[in-house]
N, C-alpha and C positions, 0 to 999 in steps of 0.2 A: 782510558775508556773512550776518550774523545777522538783518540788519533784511528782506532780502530772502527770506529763511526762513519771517520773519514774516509780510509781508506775504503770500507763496505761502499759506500757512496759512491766513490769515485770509480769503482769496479761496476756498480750497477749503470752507470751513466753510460760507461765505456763499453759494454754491451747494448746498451740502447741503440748506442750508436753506429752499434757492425752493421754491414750493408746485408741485408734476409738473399737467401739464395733461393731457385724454384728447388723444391723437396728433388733431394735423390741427385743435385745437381752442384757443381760450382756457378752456375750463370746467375749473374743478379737476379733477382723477384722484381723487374720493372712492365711495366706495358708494354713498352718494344719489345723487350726480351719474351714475351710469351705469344705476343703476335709474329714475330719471328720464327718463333719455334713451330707453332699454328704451319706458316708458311712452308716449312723446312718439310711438316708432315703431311701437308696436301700434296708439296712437291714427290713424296715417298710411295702414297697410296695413288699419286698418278700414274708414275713410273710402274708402279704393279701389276695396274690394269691398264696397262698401255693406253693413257687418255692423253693424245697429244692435245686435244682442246683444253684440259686443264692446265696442261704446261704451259700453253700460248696465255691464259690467263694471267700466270704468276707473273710471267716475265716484262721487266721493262720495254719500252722502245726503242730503249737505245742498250739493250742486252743484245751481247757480241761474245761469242765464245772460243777459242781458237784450235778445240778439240786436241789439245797435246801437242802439237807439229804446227812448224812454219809455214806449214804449205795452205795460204789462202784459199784455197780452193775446198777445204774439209770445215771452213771456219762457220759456226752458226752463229744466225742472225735472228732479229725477231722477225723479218721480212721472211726470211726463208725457213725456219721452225714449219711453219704448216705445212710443208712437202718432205721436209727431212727427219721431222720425226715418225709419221706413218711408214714411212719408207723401214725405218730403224724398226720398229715395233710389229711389222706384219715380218722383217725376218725372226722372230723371236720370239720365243714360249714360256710360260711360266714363270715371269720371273717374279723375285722376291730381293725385297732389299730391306737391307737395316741399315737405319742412319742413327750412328750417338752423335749427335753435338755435345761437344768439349767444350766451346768457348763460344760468345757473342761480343762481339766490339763494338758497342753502339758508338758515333763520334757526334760530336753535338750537330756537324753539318747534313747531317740526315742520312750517313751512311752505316753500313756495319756488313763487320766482319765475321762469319761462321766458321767455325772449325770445327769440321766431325770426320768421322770413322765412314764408311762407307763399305757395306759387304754386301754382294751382288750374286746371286745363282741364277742362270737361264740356261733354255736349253735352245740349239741351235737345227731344229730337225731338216732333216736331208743333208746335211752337210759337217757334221760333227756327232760323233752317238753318246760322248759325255756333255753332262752339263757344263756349263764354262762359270769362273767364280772368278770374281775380281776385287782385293779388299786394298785399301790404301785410305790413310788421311790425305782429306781433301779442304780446300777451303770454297768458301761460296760468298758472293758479294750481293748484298741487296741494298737499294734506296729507297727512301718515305716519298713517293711520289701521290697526290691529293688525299694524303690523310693511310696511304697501303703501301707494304711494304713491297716491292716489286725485285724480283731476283737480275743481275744486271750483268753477272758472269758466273763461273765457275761451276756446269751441269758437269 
C-alpha cells in the first residue's frame, strides 16, 4: 500500500512540474512567450493593412534584414523601412497572411527565436491577373529592448 502511495505521489509531483504550454500550442505559458506572440500578431494585422507605421514601431534600431540575397542594396534597415515599405505596399492589394508560430526560444540574454509558417495571398494589379501566394517556414529574431520586445531580423 505504501509503495503505491508513493509512487501516486511521485506521479503527481512530476506533473506539477511539466512546464504549462499556451493552449493549442507547444510554446511555453511564460510572459515573454505571449508578448512575443502579441508581437508576431501586430506584425500580421499590420502587414494586412499595409500600415508601414506599425511595422516601424515593432522593429528595433538596429533591425537589419538582408531580404533573401547578398546584394546590399535590397537589404532593410530600420533607417530605411519608412520609404521601403510604402513603396512595397502601394504595389499591392489585398493581402492576407497567416502566421503559426511553431516555436519561441527565449535566451536568458534578452533574445528569442521565432519559428513559424508563413502563408501569404496578394494580388499584384496592372501587372499580374493571378494572385501571388508565398508559404515557407521562416524564422524571426526579436530583443527585450526597455522592457518591449522589438523585431531585430527576419520580415
Amino acid at each position: 500500500m505504501n509503495v503505491r502511495l508513493l509512487l501516486a505521489s511521485a506521479v503527481l509531483l512530476l506533473a506539477a512540474c511539466t512546464p504549462r504550454n499556451i493552449p493549442g500550442t507547444q510554446i511555453p505559458d511564460t510572459e515573454d512567450s505571449r508578448a512575443i506572440l502579441k508581437v508576431m500578431e501586430h506584425y500580421r494585422t499590420a502587414l494586412e493593412a499595409r500600415d508601414a507605421k506599425t511595422i516601424q514601431q515593432l522593429v528595433s534600431k538596429s533591425f537589419r534584414d538582408n531580404a533573401g540575397t547578398e546584394d546590399p542594396e535590397d537589404d532593410l534597415t530600420y533607417d530605411n523601412l519608412p520609404q521601403a515599405l510604402p513603396a512595397l505596399f502601394a504595389r499591392m492589394e489585398s493581402p492576407r497572411v497567416d502566421l503559426d508560430v511553431r516555436r519561441v526560444d527565449v535566451r536568458k540574454n534578452g533574445v528569442a527565436t521565432v519559428t513559424y509558417y508563413w502563408n501569404a495571398v496578394w494580388r499584384v494589379p496592372g501587372l499580374l491577373d493571378r494572385p501571388q501566394r508565398e508559404s515557407e517556414l521562416e524564422q524571426m529574431v526579436l530583443q527585450k529592448e526597455d522592457g518591449q520586445w522589438r523585431i531585430v531580423t527576419g520580415f
